[in-house]
Backbone as CSV, one residue per row, in Angstrom:
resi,resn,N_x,N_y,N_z,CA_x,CA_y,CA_z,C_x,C_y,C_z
1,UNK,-33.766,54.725,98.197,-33.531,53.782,99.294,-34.792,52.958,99.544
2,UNK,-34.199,51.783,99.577,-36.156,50.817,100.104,-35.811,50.468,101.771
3,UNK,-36.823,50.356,102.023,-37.351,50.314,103.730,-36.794,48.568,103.528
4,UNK,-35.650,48.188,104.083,-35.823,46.871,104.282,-36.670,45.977,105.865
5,UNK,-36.819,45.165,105.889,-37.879,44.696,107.136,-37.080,44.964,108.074
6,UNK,-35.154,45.002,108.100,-34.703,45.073,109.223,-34.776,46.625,109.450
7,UNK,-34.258,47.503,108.443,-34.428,48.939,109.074,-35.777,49.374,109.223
8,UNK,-37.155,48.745,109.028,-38.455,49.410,109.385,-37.725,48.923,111.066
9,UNK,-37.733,47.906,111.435,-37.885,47.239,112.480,-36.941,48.124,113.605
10,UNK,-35.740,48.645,112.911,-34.845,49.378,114.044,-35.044,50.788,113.449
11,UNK,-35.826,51.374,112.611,-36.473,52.952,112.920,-37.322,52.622,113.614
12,UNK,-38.412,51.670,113.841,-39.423,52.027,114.625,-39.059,51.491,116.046
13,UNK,-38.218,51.203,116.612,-37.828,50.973,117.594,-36.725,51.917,118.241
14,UNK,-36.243,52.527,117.516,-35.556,54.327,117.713,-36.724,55.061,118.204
15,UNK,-37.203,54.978,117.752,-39.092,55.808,117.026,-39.114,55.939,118.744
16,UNK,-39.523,54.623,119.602,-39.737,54.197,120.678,-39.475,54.618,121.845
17,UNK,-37.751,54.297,121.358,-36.546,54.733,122.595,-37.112,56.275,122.807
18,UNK,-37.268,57.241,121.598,-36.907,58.632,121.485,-38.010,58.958,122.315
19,UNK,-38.886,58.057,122.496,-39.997,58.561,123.631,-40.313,58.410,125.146
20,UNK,-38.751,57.157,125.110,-38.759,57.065,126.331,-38.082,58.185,126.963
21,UNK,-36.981,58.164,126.104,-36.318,59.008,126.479,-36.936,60.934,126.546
22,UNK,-37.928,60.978,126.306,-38.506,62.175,126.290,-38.625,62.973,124.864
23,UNK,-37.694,62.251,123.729,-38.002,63.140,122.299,-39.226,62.461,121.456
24,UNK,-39.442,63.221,120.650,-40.553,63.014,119.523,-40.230,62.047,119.045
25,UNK,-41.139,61.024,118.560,-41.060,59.988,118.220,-40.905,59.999,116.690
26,UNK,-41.126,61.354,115.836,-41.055,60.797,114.498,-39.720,61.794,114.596
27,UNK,-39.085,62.743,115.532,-37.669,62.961,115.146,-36.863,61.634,115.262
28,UNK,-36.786,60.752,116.361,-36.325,59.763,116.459,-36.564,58.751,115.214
29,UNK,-37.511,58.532,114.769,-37.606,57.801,113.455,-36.864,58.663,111.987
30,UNK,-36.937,60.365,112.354,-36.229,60.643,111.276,-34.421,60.468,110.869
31,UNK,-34.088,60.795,112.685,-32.548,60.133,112.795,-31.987,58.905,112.590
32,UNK,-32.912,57.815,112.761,-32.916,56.497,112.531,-32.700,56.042,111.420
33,UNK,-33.407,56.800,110.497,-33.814,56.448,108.686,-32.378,57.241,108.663
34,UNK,-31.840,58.056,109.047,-30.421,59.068,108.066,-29.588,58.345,108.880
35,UNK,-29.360,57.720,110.102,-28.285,56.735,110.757,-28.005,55.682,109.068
36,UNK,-28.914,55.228,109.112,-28.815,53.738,107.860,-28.596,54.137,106.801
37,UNK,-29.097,55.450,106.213,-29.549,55.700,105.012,-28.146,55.880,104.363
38,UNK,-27.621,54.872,103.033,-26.400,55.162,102.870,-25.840,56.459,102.204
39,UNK,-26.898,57.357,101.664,-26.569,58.512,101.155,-27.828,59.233,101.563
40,UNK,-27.411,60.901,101.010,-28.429,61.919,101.775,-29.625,61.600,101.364
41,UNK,-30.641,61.905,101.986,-32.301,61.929,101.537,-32.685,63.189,101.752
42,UNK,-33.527,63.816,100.841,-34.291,65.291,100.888,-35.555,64.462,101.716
43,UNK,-35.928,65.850,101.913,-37.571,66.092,102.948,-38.386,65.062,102.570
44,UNK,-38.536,65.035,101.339,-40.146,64.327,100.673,-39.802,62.741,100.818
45,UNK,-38.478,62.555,100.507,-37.717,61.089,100.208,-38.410,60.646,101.672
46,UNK,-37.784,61.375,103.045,-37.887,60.702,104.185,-39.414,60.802,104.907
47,UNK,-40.451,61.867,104.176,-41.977,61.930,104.446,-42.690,60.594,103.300
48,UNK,-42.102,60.142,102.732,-42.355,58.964,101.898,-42.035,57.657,102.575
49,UNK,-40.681,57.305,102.474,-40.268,56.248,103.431,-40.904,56.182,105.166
50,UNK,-41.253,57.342,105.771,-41.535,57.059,107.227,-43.141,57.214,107.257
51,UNK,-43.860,57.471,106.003,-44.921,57.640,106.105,-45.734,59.013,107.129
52,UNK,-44.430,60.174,106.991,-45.178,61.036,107.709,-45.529,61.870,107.012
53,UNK,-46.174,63.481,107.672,-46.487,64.398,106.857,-45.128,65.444,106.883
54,UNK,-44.873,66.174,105.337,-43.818,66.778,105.229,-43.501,67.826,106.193
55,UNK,-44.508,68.391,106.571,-44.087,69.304,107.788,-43.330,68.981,109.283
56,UNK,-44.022,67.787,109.496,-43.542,67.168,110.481,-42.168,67.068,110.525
57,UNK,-41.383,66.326,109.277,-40.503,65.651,109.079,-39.345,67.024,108.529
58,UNK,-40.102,68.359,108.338,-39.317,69.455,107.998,-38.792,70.422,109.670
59,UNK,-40.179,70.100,110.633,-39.517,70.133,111.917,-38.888,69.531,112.613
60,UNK,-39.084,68.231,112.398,-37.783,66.956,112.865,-36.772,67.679,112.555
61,UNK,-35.938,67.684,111.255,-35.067,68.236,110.681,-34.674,69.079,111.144
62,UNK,-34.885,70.471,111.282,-34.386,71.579,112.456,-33.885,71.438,113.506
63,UNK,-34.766,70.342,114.333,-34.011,70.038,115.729,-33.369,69.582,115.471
64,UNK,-33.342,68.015,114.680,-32.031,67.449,114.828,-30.414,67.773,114.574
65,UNK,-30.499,69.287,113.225,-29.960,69.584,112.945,-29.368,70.877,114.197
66,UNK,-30.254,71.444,114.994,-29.839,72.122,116.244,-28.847,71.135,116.929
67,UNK,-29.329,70.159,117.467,-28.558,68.705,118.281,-27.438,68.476,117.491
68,UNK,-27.208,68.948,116.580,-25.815,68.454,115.697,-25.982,67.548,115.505
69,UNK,-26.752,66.221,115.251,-26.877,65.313,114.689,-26.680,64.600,113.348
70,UNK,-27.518,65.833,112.814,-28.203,65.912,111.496,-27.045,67.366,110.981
71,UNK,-27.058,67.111,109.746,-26.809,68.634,108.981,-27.113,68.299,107.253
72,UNK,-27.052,69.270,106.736,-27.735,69.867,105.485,-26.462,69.701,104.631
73,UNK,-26.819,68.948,103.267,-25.720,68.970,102.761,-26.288,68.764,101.053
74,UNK,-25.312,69.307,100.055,-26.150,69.849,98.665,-25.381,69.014,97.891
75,UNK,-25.605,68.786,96.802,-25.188,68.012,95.316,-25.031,68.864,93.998
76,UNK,-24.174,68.728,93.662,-24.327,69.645,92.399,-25.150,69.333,91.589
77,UNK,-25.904,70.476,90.784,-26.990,70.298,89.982,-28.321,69.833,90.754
78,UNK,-28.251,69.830,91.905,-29.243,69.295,92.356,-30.026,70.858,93.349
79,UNK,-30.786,71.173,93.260,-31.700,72.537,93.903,-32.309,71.884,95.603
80,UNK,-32.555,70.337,95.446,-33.242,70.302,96.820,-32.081,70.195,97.909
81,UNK,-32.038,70.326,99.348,-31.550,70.571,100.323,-31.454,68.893,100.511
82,UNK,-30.446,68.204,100.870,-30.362,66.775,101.801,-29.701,66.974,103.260
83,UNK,-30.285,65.780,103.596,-29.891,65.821,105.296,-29.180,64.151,105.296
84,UNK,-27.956,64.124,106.317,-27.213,62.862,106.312,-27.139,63.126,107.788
85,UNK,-26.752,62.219,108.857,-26.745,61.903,110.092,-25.007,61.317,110.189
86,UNK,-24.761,62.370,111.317,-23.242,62.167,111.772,-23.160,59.966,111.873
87,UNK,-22.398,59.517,111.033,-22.446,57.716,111.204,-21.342,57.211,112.227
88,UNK,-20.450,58.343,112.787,-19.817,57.501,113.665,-20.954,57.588,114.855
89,UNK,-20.914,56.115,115.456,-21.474,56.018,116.416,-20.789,56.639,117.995
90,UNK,-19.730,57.032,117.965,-19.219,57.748,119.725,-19.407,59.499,119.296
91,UNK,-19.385,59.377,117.761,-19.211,61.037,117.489,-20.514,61.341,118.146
92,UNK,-21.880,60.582,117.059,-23.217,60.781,118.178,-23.483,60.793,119.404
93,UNK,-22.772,59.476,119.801,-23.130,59.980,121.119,-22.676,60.575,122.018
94,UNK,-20.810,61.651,121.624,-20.998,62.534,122.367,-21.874,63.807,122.149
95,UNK,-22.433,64.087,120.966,-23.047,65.178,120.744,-24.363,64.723,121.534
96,UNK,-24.924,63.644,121.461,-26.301,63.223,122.325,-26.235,63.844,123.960
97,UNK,-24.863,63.156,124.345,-24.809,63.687,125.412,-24.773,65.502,125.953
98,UNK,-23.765,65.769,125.518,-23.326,67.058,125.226,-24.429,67.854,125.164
99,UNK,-25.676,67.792,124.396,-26.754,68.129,124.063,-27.912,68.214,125.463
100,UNK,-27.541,66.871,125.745,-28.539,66.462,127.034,-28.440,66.806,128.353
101,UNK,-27.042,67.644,128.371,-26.398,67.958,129.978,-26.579,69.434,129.558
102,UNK,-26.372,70.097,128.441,-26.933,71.765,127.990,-28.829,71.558,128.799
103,UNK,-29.188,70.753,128.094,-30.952,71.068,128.357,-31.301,70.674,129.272
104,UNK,-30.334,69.777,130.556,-30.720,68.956,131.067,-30.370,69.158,132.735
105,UNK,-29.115,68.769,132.585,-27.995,68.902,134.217,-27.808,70.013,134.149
106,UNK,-27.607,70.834,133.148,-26.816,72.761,133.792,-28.553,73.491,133.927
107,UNK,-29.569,72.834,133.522,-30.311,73.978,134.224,-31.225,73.229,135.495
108,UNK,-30.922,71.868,135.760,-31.521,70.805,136.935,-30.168,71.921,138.321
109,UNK,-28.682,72.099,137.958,-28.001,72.628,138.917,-28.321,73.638,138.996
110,UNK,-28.695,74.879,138.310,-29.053,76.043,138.466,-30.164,75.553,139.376
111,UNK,-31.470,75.077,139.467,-32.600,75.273,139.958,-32.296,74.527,141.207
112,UNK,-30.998,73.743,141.708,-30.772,73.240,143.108,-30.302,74.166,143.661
113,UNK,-29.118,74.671,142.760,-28.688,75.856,143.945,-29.483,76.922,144.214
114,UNK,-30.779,77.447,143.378,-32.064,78.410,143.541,-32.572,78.213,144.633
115,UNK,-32.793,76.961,144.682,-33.586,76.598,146.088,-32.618,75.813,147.227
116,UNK,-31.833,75.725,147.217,-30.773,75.746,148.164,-30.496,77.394,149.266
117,UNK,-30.904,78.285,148.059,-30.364,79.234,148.482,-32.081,79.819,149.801
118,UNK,-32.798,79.322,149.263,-34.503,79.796,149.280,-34.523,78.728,150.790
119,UNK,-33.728,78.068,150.910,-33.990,76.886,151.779,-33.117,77.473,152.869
120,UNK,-31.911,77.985,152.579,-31.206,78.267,153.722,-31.804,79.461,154.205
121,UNK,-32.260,80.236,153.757,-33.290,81.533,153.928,-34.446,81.232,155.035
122,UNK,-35.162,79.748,154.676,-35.773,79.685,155.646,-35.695,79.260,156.972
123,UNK,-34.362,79.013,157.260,-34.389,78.725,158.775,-34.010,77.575,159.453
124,UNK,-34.533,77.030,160.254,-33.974,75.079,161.153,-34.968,74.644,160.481
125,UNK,-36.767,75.439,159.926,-37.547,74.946,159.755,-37.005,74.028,157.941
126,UNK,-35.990,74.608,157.621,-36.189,73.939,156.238,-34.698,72.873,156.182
127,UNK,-33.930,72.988,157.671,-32.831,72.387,157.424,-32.532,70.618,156.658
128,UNK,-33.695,69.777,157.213,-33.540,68.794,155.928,-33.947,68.894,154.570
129,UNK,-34.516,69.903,154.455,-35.098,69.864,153.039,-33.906,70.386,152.209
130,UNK,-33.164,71.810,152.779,-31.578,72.100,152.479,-30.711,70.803,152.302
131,UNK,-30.853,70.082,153.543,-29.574,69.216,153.675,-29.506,68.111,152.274
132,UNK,-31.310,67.344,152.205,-31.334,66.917,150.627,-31.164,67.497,149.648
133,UNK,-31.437,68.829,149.275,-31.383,69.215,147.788,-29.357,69.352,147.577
134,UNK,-28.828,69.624,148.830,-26.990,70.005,148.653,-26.352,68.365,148.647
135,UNK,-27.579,67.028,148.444,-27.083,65.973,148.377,-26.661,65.477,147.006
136,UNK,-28.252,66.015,146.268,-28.689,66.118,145.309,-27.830,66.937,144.104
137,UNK,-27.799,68.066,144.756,-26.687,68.922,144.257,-25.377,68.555,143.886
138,UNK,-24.446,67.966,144.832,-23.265,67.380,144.797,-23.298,66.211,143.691
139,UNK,-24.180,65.165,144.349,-24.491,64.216,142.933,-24.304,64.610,141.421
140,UNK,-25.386,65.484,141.598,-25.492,66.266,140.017,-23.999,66.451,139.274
141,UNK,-23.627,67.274,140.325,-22.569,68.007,139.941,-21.226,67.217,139.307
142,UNK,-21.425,65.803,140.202,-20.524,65.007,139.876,-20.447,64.118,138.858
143,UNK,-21.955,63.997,138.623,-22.256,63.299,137.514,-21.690,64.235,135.763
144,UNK,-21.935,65.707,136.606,-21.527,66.264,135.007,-20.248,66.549,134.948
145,UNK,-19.620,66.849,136.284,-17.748,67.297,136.165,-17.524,65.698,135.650
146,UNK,-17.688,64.467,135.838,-17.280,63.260,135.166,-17.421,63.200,133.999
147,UNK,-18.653,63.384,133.358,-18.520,63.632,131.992,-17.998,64.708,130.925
148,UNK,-17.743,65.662,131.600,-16.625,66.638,131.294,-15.295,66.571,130.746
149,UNK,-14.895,65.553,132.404,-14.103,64.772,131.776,-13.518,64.058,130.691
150,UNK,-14.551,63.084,130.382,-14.516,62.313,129.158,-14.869,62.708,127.696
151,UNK,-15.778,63.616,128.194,-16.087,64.056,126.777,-15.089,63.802,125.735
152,UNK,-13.984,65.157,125.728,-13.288,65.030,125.001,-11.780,64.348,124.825
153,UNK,-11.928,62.998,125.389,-11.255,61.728,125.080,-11.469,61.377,123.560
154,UNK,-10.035,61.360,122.937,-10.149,60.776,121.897,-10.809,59.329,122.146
155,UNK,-11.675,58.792,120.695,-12.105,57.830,120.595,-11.578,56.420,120.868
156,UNK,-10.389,56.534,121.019,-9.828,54.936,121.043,-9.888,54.772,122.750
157,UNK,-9.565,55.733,123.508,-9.133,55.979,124.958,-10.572,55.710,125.192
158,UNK,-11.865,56.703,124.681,-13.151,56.487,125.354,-13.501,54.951,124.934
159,UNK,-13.175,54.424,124.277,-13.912,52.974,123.882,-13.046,52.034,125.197
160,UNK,-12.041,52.126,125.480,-10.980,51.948,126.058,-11.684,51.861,127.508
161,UNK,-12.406,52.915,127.562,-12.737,53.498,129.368,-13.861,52.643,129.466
162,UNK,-14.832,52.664,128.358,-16.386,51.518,128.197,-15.952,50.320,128.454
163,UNK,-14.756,49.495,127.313,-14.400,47.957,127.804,-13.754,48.077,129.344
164,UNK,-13.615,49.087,129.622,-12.755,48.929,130.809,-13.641,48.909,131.926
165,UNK,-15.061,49.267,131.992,-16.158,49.133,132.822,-16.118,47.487,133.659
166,UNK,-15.956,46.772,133.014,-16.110,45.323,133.650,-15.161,45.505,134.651
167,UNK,-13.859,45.967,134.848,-12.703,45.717,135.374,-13.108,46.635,136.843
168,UNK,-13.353,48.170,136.406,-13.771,49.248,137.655,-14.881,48.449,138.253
169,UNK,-15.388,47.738,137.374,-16.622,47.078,138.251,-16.130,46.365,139.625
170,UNK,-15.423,45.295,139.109,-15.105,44.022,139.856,-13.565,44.885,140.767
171,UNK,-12.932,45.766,140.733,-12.458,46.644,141.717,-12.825,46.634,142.534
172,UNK,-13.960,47.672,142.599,-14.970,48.234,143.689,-16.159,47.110,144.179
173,UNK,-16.118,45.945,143.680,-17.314,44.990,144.232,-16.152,43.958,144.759
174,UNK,-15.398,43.770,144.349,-14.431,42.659,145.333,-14.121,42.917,146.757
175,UNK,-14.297,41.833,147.632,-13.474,41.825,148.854,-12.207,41.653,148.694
176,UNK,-11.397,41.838,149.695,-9.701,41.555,149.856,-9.997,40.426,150.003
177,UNK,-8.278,39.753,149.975,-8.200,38.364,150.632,-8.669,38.045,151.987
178,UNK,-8.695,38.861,152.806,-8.740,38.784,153.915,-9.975,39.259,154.267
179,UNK,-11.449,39.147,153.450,-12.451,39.338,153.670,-12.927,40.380,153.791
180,UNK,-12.398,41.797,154.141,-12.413,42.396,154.377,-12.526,43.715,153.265
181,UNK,-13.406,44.457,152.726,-13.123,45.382,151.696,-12.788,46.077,151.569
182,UNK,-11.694,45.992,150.208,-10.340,46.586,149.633,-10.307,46.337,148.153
183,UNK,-8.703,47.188,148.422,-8.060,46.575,146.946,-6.902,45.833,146.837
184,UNK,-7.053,44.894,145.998,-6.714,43.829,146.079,-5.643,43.947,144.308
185,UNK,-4.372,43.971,144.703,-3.881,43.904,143.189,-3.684,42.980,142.479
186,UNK,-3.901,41.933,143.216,-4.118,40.250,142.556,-5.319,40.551,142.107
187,UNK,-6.355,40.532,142.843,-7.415,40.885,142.473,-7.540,41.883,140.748
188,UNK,-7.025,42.936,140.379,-7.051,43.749,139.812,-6.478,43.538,138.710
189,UNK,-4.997,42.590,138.770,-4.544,42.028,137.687,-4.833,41.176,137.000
190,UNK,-5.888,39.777,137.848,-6.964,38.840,137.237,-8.021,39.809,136.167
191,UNK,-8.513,41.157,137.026,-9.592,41.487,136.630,-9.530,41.790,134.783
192,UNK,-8.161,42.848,135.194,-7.465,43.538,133.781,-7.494,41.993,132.415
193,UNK,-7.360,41.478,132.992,-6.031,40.309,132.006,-7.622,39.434,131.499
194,UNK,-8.874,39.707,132.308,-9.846,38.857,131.778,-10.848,39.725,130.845
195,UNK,-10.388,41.124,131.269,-11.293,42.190,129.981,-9.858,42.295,128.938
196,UNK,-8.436,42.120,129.114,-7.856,42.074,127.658,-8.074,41.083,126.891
197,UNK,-8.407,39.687,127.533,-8.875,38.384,126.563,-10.271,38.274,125.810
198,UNK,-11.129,39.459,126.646,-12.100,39.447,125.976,-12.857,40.344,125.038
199,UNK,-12.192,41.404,124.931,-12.489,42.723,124.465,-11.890,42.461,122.626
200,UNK,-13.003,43.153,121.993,-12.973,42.293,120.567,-11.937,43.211,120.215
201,UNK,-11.396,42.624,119.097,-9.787,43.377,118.018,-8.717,43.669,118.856
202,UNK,-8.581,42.789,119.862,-7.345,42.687,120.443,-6.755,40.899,119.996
């Protein structure tokens, strides 16, 4: 595989994201290179192309392959190990997600309700500090029973629910006719009929 200028340009800008987002920057460059890469690459292939050291790029590999991202896959006649990156793009990113609410929201809720519990223990003296974290709490909670939800939406329905974002938008941000805020099914049927004209492969 050769590094073309556009995939240096969008691995190293994965590279980036993966740090905003809190991961290693050369796992993120290693998922990046196996997103594009049209067939598997062994260890050395992708410590060559990303310019890292093989170890590095042999611990990339592990995690990503923990995250389900990544997995290990062999050739006949061939002795070295390759790694290919799941290419549907919603398959990734429910496993991204999926991944991120395990390490992320189920142990952020465990440690609200810990100290929820530590808070009601202490008395009137801790009653706002209780009253925020069970705000906090609820939030959380809702944020992950929603994605629960969706998770496992077949793909056409979840792409379905994304184009359909413009529409829930302009729902909930419209006034009624009557100035007053509501719902409005004129309103709602404009909204629908201007994300079916615009939503691509329809």
């Amino acid at each position: 595989m050769n590094m073309t200028p556009a995939a240096q340009k969008f691995v190293l800008h994965w590279g980036e994201m993966g740090q905003a987002w809190g991961i290693n920057r050369t796992m993120a460059q290693v998922h990046a290179l196996l997103f594009i890469a049209p067939t598997a690459l062994d260890a050395e292939e992708i410590s060559t192309l990303l310019d890292v050291s093989r170890s590095n790029v042999s611990t990339s590999l592990r995690e990503l392959i923990t995250w389900g991202v990544v997995r290990r896959v062999h050739i006949i006649g061939d002795r070295r190990d390759r790694f290919e990156a799941l290419k549907d793009v919603m398959d990734t990113f429910r496993v991204i997600m999926a991944e991120r609410r395990r390490r992320e929201m189920d142990p952020t809720i465990s440690l609200l309700e810990h100290c929820i519990s530590e808070a009601k223990a202490g008395g009137e003296g801790e009653a706002y500090t209780r009253e925020q974290l069970e705000k906090m709490l609820a939030f959380t909670r809702m944020v992950t029973d929603w994605y629960g939800q969706i998770e496992n939406l077949p793909t056409p329905a979840m792409l379905r629910l994304f184009r359909g974002g413009t529409v829930i938008a302009k729902l909930f941000s419209r006034s009624g006719k009557n100035g007053k805020p509501g719902f409005d099914p004129a309103d709602s049927a404009e909204a629908w009929d201007e994300d079916e004209a615009s939503s691509p492969g329809k």
